[in-house]
N, C-alpha and C positions, 0 to 999 in steps of 0.2 A: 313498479314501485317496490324497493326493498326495503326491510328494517333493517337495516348492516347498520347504516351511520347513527343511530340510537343507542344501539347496542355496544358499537365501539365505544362512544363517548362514556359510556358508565366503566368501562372496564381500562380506557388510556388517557381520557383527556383529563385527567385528574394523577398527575404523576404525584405530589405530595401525600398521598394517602398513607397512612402509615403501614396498614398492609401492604402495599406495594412496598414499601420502603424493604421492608422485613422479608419480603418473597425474594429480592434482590439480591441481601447483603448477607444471605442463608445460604447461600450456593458456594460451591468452591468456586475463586476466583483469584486472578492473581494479586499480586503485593497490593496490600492499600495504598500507598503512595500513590501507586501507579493506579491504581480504582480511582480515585479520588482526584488525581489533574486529569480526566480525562471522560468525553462525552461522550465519544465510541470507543468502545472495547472490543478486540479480536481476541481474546484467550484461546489458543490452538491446544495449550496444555490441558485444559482443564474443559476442552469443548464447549467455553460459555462466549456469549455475545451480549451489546449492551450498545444500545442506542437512545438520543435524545428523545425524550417525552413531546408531543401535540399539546397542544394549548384548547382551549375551548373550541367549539366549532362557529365559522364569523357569522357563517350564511344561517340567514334565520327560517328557510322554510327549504333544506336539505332536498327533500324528497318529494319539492311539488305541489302541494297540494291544498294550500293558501294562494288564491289569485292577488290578495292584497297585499302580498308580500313582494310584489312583485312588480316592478315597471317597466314596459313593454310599447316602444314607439314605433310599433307595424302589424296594421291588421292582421300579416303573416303568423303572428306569433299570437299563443295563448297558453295557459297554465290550465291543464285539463287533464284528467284521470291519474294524477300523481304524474306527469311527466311537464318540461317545458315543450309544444309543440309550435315547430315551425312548419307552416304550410306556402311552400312557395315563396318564404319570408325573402325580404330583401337583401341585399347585399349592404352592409355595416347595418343593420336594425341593431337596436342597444336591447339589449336582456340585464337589466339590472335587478341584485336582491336590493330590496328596501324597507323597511319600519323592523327593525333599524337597518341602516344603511352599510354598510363595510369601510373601516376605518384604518387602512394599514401605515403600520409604521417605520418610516424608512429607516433602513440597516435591518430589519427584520427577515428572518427565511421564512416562506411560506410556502406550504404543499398546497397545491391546487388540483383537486379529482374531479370529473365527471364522467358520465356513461352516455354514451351516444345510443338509440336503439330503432330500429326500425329505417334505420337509414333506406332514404332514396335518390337523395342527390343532394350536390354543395357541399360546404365546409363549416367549421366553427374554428374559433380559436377564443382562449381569454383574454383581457386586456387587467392591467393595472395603471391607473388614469390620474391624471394632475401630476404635481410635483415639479421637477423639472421636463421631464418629458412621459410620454403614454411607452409601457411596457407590454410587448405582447405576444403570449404564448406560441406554440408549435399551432399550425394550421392542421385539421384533422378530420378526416373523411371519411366515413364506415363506422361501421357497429365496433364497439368496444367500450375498456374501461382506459383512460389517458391520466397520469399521472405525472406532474412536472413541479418541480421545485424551484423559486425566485425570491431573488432578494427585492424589499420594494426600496423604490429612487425618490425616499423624499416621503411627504404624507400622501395615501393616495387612496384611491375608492378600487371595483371591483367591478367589472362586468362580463358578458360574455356577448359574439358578436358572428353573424355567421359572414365568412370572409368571401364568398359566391353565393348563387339564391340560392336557397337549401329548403329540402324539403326530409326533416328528418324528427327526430326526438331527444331532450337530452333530461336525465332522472341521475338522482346522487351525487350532486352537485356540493361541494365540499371546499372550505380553505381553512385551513389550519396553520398556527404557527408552528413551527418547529422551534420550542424552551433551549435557548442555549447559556441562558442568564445562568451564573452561577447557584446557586443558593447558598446564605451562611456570609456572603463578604460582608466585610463592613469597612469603611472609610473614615479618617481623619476630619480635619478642619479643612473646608474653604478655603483655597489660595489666592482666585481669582477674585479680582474687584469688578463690581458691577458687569459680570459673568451672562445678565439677563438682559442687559442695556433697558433698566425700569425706565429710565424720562431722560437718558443724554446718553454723550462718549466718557461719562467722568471716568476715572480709573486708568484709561487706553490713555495710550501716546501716538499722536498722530505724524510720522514717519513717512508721509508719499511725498513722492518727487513730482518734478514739473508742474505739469495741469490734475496730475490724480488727485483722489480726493477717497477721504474716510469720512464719511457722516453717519448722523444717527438717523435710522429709518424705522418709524412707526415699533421700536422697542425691539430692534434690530441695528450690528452694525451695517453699513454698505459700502465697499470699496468699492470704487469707479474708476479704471484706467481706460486711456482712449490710446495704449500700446507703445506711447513713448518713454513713459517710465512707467516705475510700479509705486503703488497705493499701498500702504502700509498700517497695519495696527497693532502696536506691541506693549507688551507686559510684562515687565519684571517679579519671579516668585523663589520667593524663600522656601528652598528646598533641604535636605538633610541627605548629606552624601551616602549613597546607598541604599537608601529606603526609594523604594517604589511603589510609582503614581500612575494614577488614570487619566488621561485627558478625554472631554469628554465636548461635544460640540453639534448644534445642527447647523446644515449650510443648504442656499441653494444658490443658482445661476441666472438670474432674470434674462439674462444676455452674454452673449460671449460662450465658451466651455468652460468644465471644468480642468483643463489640462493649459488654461491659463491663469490658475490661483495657485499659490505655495503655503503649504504650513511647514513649520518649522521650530522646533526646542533646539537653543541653544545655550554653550556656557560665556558665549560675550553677545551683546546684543546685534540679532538682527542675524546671529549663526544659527548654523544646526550641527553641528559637534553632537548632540544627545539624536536628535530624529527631524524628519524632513519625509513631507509625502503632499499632494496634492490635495487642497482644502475638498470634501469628498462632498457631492450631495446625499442628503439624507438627516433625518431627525434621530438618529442614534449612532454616531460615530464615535468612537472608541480607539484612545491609542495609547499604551501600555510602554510606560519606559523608567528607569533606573537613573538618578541623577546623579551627577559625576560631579556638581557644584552646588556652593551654598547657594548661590544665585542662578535660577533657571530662566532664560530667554525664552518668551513665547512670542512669537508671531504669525500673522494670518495677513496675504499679500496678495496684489492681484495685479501680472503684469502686460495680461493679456487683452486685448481689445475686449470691453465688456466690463459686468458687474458682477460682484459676488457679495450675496448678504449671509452673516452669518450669528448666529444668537447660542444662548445657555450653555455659555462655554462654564467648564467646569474644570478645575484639577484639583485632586484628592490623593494624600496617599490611603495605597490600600495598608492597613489596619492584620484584614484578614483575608484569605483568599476566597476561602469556602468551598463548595464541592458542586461538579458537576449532577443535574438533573439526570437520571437516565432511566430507559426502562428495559427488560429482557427483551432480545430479540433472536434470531436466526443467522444462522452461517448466509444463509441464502438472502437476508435482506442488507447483509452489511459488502458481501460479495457474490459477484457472476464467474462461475468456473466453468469455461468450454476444455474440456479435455475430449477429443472425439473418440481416442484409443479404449479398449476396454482390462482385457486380458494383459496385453502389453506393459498396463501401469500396474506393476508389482508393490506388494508391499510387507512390512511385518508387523503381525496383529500384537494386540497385548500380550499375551504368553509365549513372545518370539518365536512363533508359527509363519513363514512365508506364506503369501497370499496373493493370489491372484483373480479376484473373484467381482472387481470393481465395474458398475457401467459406466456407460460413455456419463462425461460429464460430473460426473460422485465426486464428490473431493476426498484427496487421499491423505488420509493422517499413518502415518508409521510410528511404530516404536523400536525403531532399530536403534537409538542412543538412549533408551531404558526408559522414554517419557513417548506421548502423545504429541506429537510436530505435523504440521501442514507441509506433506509432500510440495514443492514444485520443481519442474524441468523441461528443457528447452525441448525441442526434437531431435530423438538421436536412434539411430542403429544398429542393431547386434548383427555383427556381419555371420557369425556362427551359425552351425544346422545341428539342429538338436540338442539344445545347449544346455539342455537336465537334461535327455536319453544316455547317457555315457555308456551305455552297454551297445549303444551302434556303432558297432565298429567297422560300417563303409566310413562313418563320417569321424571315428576317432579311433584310428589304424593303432596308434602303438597303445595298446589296453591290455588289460592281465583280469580284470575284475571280477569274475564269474568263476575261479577256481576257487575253494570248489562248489560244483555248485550249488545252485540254490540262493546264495548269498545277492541280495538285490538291495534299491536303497531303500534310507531308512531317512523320514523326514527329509526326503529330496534331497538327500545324501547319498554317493555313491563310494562304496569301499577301492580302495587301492591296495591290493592283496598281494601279499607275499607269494611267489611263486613257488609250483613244487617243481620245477625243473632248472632254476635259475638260485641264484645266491641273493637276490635281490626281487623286490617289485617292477615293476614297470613304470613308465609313466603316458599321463595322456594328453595326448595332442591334438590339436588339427592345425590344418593350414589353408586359407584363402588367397584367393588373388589381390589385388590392393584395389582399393576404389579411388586412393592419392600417393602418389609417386614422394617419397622423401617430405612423408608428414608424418604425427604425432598421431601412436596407438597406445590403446589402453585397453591390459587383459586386469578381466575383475572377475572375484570366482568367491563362494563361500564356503569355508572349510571348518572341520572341526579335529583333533586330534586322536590318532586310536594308541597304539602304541609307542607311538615317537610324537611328540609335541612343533617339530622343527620341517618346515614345509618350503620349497624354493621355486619358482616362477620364472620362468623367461618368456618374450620376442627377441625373434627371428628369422632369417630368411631360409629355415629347414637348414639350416648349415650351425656350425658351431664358432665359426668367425664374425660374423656380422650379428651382432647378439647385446643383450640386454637382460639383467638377471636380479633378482632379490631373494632373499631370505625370511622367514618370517618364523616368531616363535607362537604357537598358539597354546595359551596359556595364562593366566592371568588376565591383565587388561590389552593383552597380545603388542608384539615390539617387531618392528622391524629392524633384524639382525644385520642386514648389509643389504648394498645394493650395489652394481657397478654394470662396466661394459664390456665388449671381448674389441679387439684389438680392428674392429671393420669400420661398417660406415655409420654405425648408430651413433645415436647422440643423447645427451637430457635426460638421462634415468632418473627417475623417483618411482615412489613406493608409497601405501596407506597400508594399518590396518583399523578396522574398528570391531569391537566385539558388538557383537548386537544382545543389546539389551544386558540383561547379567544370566542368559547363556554361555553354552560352553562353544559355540560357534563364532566365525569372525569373518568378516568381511574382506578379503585383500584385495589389493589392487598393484600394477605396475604398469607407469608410462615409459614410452622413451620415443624419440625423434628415428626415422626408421630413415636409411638412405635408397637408393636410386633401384634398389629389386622388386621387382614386379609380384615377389609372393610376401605373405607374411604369416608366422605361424606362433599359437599360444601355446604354450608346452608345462604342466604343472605335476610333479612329485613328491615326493619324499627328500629330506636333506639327509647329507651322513654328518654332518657338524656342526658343531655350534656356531660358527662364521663360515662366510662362504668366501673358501679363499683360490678360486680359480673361476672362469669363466662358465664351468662346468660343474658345478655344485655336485651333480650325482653321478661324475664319474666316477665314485667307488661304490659297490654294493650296500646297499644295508641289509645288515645280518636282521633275520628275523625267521619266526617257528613259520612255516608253511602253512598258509590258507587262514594266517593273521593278519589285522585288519592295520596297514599304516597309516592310514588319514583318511577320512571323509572328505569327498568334495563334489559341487554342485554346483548349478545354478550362474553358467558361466557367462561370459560379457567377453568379444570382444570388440570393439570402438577406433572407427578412424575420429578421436578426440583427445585432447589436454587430459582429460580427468575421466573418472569412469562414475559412473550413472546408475541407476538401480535395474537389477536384473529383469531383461525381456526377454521373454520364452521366443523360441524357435522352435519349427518342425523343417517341414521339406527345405526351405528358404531362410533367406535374412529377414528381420523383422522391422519393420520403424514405428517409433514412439510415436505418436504425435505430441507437438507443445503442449501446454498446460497453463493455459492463458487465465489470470486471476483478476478481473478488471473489479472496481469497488462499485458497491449503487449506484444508481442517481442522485437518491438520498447524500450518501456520504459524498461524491461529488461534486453535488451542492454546497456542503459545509467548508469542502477545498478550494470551492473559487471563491471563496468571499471575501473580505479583505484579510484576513488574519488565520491563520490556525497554526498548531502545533502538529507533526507527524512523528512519533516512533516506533520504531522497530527493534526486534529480536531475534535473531537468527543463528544459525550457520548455514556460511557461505561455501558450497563447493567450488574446487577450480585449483588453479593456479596463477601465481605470479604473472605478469605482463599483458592481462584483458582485463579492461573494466566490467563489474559488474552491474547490470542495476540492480538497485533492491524494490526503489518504490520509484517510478517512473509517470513523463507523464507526456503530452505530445510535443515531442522537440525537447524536454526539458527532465531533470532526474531530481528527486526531492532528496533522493539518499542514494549513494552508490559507492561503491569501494572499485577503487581507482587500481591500477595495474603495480602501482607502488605501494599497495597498502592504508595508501588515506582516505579518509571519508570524504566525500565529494559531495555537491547540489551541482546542477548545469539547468540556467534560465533560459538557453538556448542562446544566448550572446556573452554570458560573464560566468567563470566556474569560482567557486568557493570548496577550497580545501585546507582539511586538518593536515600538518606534519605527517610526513609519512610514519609507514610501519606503527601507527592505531590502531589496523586490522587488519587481519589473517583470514586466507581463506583455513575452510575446517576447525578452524577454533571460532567458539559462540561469543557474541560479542552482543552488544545494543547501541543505538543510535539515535539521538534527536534533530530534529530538524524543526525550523520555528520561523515564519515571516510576519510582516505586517508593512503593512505602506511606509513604513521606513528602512526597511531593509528585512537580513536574515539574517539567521545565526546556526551553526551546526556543533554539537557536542560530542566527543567521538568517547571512548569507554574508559579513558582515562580521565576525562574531565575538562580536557582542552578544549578551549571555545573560540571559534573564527565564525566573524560578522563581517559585512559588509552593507552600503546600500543598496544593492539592488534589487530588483523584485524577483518571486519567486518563478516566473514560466508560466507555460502553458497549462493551464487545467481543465481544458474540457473532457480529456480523458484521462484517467489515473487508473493506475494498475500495480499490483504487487507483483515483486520479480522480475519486471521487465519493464521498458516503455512503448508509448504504442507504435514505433517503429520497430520493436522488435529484430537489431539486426542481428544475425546470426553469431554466435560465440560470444554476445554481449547481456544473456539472461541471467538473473538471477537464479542461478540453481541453487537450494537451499531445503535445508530442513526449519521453519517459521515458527516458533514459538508463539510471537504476540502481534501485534497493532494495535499502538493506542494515538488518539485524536483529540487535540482540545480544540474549543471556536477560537482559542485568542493564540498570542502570542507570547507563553510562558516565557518568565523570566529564566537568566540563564543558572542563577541555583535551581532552580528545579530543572531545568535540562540534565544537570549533573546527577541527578536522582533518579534521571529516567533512563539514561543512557547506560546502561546494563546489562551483563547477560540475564537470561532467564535461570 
């Protein structure tokens, strides 16, 4: 028996405290706006986190140790030394809390804990009971502690139930709601007429065809279709164009399913122009929509073999929105990061220090664009050997660096020295074999300026014809001077730089499409001009005093890939990264399949033009992704929803919203444009940042991640406009 669940309840299940409040709203955090529509918080910039508060605890004897707490219909079973014990208990025995009894509310999230202990044989699982149908946990075997999150289907009770004989113990026994009610909204006037069906159908217009039928049931309505036509009940409501309302409604299915009833808002009768989704079961349904008419059409239909009763229909406009409940949490409860690589995942700490000092799994924050950002990337390879030793010269033949000497680096920087025997520096290279025949390479190196500011970059095949070359100025917020190709088989040049941080160092890179030679080689110097106007940038000397320093560089990259990646050390060999997989809780998970929620993000996107990114992914389906043309995209795994292209750029930081509910979706791209459609949002049993869970290769979200934020509903589309921002 532990005191954990005593001791939680004092210090979470009371999130209105005004202490908490104050402990919360104290912290650096981002934009209020963005605080304030939003249940979960990812703040990457400011390292804070922020999750939905618990509600009271349901179960009344947590830890045990009241037998009368307790109903137990198998001798197997008894409530002894602070544990529930099963001995040999039967297969389905009911383990039910009671006095009082557990009362869930459907559309409600509820956490469900317990601890199995002493395990000897059998299973348990929980159940959620009545309603329209019995809901029933993960089956579970062995000692531990089991954590699962459910929405309940309707009004329903709670029990636990061992699913084979089981001969075990179970102690910490816990269900909580998880708070996603607003707090602070407030609502208008009343739309609906006799909303509660008190003693008839008066208010309703009865609308079914053939043999169906609308009648009044026991202070509920009931439509009954027997599947030749559909059973109707509708409502006319004086609406005000543009102000937005809540529908609000309980239903269940005595017979039949629910994917044979329809609800529907429309602006002619018996349409759905405004929203259209499946009459849902459950005693707290919820659907958020924006009227486009003075007159709004409501109907509730049932055209499917069976019945559907449904009562305390409500519409209101919302008044005021209010502010999410939330309480502090952890990087580690809002997200799971398997990174298995250590060393490999480099980074740069606050005082623009390179770093290499991560273990497997650590989430990596960089401040290489002058802030605190959530590292992620896909799997990638430095095909180089010794890619900061630059004084090996088996593996980087054309070198000058060491005259005179004594000169070594400085902050993982390696000098490029003027020679005393030449008119010029040298430059340094290597060259590997190809690991793809006429694909896309990327050298990336970090540099700083010594006496000349002007630095030039090439691939290619050890020759000076088949070639690929840029310029770069280091200086300022550093510019890429030119870039071009020499007269062979290369293709596709481009170029990056970035300064990191407001250091004097910069990040460069150069791709280019490489054709049919089996070698390939990164070659980096000194420039003699201010534009490079030859294929050969350093075929003239530069003048300089002997055993002066013409550029710093380090820390080099290079990549059979589109775009270049953050620097992975080498020694003997090539290196691989491994992916950097960022899937969200359970918890949060939970909050994503429910009917309704808001997603957005903040980022920049590495890459280039013509592959789709994902950003926030999920199985088969992408809540946000930036499309190979630049538009913002969702994919349900059968219908895509995109914004106009060219809304987003890779390398420039953008934001994004994404919003569904049982009437469809909507996405915001960073201009403001908004594209909806009805379909539903995909797959959510697994969600993940950066990627989806198919994960196909050159389809990840490589990115420097700012934010996630989370609402349970589905925001209107002015506030999508408010979220959808850079950081």
């Amino acid at each position: 028996m532990l005191p954990r669940f005593s001791a939680v309840r004092r210090q979470v299940f009371d999130p209105k405290r005004s202490s908490f409040r104050r402990s919360l709203l104290s912290l650096a955090w981002i934009d209020a706006p963005a605080l304030s529509t939003a249940s979960i918080v990812a703040d990457f910039n400011n390292d804070r986190y922020a999750l939905p508060p618990y509600g009271a605890e349901l179960v009344p004897d947590p830890t045990a140790d009241d037998p009368a707490k307790w109903s137990l219909n198998d001798a197997g079973t008894s409530v002894t030394e602070g544990v529930v014990r099963l001995n040999n208990a039967a297969q389905f025995t009911l383990i039910t809390p009671t006095n009082p009894g557990i009362n869930l509310v459907g559309g409600r999230l509820y956490e469900i804990r317990y601890t199995i202990k002493n395990w000897v044989a059998g299973s348990v699982r929980f159940q959620f009971t009545g309603g329209d149908a019995t809901l029933s946990g993960t089956t579970r075997a062995g000692n531990g502690t089991y954590i699962e999150y459910r929405v309940a289907i309707g009004a329903q009770g709670f029990r636990l139930q061992p699913s084979t004989v089981a001969t075990l113990d179970i102690d910490d026994i816990s269900v909580r709601e998880v708070v996603l009610d607003p707090v602070g909204r407030t609502y208008g006037v009343e739309l609906v007429a006799n909303g509660a069906f008190t003693s008839d159908t008066a208010g309703w217009t009865n609308a079914s065809g053939g043999t169906t039928t609308f009648t009044f049931d026991s202070g509920a309505g009931l439509l009954t279709s027997d599947g030749s036509n559909s059973a109707r009940a509708r409502q006319g409501l004086a609406t005000t164009v543009g102000k937005i309302y809540e529908l609000r409604y309980t239903a269940t299915h005595p017979s039949g399913s629910q994917g044979g009833s329809a609800l529907s808002l429309g602006t002619t009768v018996g349409g759905a122009e405004v929203a259209s989704s499946q009459i849902v079961s459950g005693s707290d349904n919820r659907l958020i929509f924006t009227a486009t008419a003075t007159t709004t059409h409501l109907q509730f239909a049932r055209g499917g073999t069976g019945s559907t009763r449904f009562d305390d229909v409500s519409v209101r406009e919302i008044t005021a929105w209010g502010t999410y409940p939330k309480r502090t949490a952890t990087f580690e409860e809002v997200f799971a990061l398997a990174a298995a690589s250590t060393s490999a995942r480099s980074y740069v700490d606050a005082t623009g220090a390179p770093r290499t000092d991560l273990a497997a799994n650590q989430r990596r924050f960089t401040w290489v664009n002058g802030k605190r950002q959530l590292r992620l990337e896909d799997a990638r390879t430095n095909l180089l050997l010794h890619s900061n030793s630059l004084d090996s010269t088996g593996n980087w033949p054309r070198i000058s660096l060491l005259s005179p000497a004594g000169m070594q680096a400085v902050d993982g920087l390696w000098p490029l020295i003027y020679s005393t025997t030449s008119a010029g520096p040298r430059v340094i290279s290597q060259q590997i074999t190809k690991t793809a025949i006429a694909t896309q390479y990327t050298l990336s190196f970090t540099a700083r300026a010594g006496d000349r500011p002007n630095l030039y970059a090439t691939i290619d095949d050890n020759g000076v014809t088949n070639r690929a070359f840029a310029q770069f100025n280091l200086s300022g917020t550093g510019t890429v001077m030119a870039s071009g190709l020499g007269a062979g088989t290369f293709t596709g040049v481009s170029a990056t730089i970035t300064r990191i941080g407001t250091t004097d160092r910069y990040r460069c890179s150069i791709t280019a499409t490489t054709g049919p030679e089996t070698v390939v080689r990164g070659m980096i110097g000194p420039a003699t001009g201010v534009t490079a106007t030859s294929t050969t940038p350093n075929s003239s000397p530069v003048s300089g005093n002997a055993g002066d320093v013409a550029l710093w560089v380090g820390r080099v990259n290079l990549e059979a890939a589109a775009f270049a990646s953050d620097w992975i050390p080498t020694a003997n060999s090539a290196v691989t990264r491994a992916i950097e997989t960022c899937r969200f809780s359970p918890l949060v998970e939970a909050i994503l399949q429910r009917e309704a929620a808001t997603v957005t993000s903040r980022q920049t996107i590495m890459g280039s033009t013509g592959v789709t990114r994902r950003i926030i992914g999920g199985l088969g389906s992408t809540f946000i992704h930036l499309s190979a043309q630049g538009s913002l995209g969702a994919f349900n795994g059968a219908a895509s929803l995109a914004s106009p292209s060219g809304k987003a750029s890779p390398d420039i930081p953008f934001g994004a919203a994404y919003a569904f509910d049982a009437a469809g979706r909507s996405m915001c791209s960073p201009d403001g444009t908004i594209v909806s459609d009805a379909s539903g949002a995909g797959n959510r049993t697994q969600v993940f940042l950066a990627r989806d869970a198919a994960s196909a290769a050159g389809t990840f979200g490589d990115g420097f991640y700012d934010a996630v934020l989370i609402a349970p509903e589905r925001l209107p589309n002015a506030t999508l406009q408010t979220l959808a921002v850079a950081a």
